[in-house]
N, C-alpha and C positions, 0 to 999 in steps of 0.2 A: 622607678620600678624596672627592673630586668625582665629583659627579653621572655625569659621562662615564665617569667614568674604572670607577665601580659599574655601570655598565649594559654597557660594555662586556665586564668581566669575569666577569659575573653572568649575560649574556644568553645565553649557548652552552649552558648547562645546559637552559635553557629551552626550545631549537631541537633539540637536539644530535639528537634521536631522531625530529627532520623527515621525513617520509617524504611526496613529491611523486608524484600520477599523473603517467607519461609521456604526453605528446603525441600524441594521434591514439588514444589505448587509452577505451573508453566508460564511464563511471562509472554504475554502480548501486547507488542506496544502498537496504538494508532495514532498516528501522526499528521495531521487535517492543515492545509493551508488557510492561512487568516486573507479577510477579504479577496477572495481569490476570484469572484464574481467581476467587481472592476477591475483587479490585474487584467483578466484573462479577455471581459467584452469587451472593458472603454481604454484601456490605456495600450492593450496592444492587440484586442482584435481578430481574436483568433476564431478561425471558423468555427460556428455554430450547427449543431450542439457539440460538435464530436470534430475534435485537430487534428494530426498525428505528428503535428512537431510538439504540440502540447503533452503528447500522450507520451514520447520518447523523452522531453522531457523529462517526465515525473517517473518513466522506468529508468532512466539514467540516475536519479536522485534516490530507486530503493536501490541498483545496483552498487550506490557508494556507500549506502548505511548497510548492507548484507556484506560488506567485504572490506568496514574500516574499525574493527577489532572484537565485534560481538560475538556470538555462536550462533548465527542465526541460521533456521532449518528452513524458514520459506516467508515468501515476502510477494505481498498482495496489493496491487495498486487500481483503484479506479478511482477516475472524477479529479478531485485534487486532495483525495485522502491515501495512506500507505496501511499497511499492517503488517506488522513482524513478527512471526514465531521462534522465541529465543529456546534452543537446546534446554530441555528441563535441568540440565546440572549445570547451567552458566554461572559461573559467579563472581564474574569481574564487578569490582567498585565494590565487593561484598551484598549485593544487589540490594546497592542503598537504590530505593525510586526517586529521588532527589537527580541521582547522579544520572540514571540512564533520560528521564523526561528531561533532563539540560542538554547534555550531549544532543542527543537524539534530536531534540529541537534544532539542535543549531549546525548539527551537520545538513541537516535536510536542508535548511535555511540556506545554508554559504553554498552549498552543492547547485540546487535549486537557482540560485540568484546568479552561480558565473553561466548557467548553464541558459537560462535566458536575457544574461546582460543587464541586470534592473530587480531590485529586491526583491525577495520571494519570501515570505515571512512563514514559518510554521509552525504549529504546536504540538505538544507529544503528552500521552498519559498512556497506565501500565494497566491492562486489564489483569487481574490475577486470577488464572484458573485453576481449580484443584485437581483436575482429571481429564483425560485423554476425549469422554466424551463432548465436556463442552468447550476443548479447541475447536473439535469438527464443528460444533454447533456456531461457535461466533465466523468461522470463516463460512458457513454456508449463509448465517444470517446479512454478511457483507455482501456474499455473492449475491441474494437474491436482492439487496437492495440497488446493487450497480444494475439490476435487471429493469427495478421500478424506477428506478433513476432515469436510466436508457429511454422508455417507452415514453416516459412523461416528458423530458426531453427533446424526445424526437417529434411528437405530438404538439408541443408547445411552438417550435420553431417551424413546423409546418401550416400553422396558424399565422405565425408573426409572417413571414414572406408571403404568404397570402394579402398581406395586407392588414391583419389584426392588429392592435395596440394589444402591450403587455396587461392591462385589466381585463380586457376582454377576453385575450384568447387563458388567461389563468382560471376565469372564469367558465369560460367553455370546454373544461378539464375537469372542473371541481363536481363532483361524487360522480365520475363515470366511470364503470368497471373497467377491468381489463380488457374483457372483449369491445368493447364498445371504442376504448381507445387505439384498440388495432385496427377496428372499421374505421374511426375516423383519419388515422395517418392513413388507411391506403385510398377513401377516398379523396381528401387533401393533397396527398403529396405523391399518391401510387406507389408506395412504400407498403411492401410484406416487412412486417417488422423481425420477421422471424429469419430473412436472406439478409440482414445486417450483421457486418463483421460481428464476430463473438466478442470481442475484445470489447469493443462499445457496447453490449447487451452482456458480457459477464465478465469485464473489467480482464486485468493479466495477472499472470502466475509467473515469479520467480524461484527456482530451488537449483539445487545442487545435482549435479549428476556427474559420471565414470566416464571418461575416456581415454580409448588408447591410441598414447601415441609413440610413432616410430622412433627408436633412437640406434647408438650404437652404443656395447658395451666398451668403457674406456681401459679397461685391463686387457681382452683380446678379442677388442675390433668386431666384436660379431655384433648382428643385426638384433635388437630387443624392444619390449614394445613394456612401453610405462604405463603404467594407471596415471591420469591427472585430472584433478578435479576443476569443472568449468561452471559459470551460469546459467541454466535455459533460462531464456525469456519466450516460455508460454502465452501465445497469443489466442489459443484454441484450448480453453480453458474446457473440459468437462460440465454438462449441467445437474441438476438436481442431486439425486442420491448418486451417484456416478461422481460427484462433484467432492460429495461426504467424502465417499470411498478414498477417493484419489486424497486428499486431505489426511482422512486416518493414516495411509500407506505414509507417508512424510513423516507421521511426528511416531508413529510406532519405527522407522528407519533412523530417525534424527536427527 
């Protein structure tokens, strides 16, 4: 059998289970490290709860996937999960979800792994939004959980160096409010939880921004200043509806 004639017959299997975002619906990918718990306590250690070579890490690994061929408007990382808001008119790969959840996995992956020396394994799926409101909504719903993440976190390991075994002090967590959990890290550890870096209580913000830089013009030497567009890396994230806002203003910009 000819070449064609195998590719032609062979290739449907391969497609068959194609599945294309519609036109004009917003793509958001969240991309979660697989067993990242012992990567990150038993096999290398990294200060508890909160790193910041872990944490530069993982901003290094969205700064490779926001600038290795997507459209992407803004890019969210806390703990050891990413989120990416892709320009609503992207349409590389014809936005087969196939294509971008492979990629996507495996840049984070190869990026991730040189970046700490030792495999970094991640996964990728496409949330499909139909409207501008609940982009806002799924990036505020990440924000506030890097919040409750944060708290419980910090709470938990201010327990364990007391001296608690991990049942216990999970235990001495389980149904205490919010308030109750800021009483107990400040009497445990004398920790305001609310004077803790942002970054660790509302995770970072990546996006696009203008600036100008100096040049000369190469026809007649005179002095000019370029637009170029660069990375922030948002450490001081905005909170609550302040947090929306700042959000809307991105994907309404694009």
């Amino acid at each position: 059998m000819k070449f064609d004639e195998l590719d032609k017959k062979l290739r449907v299997y391969e497609t068959a289970a194609d599945l294309c975002v519609l036109p004009g619906i917003y793509m958001v990918a969240r991309i979660d490290g697989r067993n990242f718990t012992r990567l990150t306590k038993e096999l290398h250690r990294f200060e508890s709860p909160f790193d910041e070579r872990f944490r530069d890490m993982m901003v290094g690994t969205t700064q490779h996937l926001m600038d290795c061929g997507f459209r992407v408007t803004y890019g969210y990382t806390q703990s050891d999960e990413i989120s990416l808001l892709f320009h609503r008119d992207e349409e590389l790969f014809g936005r087969k979800l196939r294509k971008y959840n492979s990629i996507l996995a495996g840049e984070a992956s190869s990026k991730f792994s040189l970046l700490l020396g030792d495999k970094g394994v991640f996964d990728c799926r496409i949330c499909q939004l139909p409207n501008e409101s609940l982009v806002v909504d799924y990036f505020r719903w990440r924000n506030e959980d890097a919040h409750r993440n944060a708290l419980n976190a910090h709470c938990y390991w201010a327990l364990r160096k007391r001296g608690e075994g991990e049942r216990a002090a999970t235990e001495r967590l389980s149904g205490l409010s919010i308030g109750d959990k800021n009483e107990l890290l400040y009497r445990t550890a004398q920790t305001n939880f609310n004077d803790l870096p942002l970054w660790q209580r509302r995770g970072t913000g990546l996006y696009w921004e203008s600036v100008a830089k100096p040049g000369l013009n190469p026809k007649t030497g005179h002095a000019v200043e370029a637009k170029r567009r660069r990375l922030k890396v948002d450490l001081e994230l905005p909170m609550k509806d302040e947090y929306s806002e700042f959000v809307r203003g991105l994907v309404e910009r694009g």
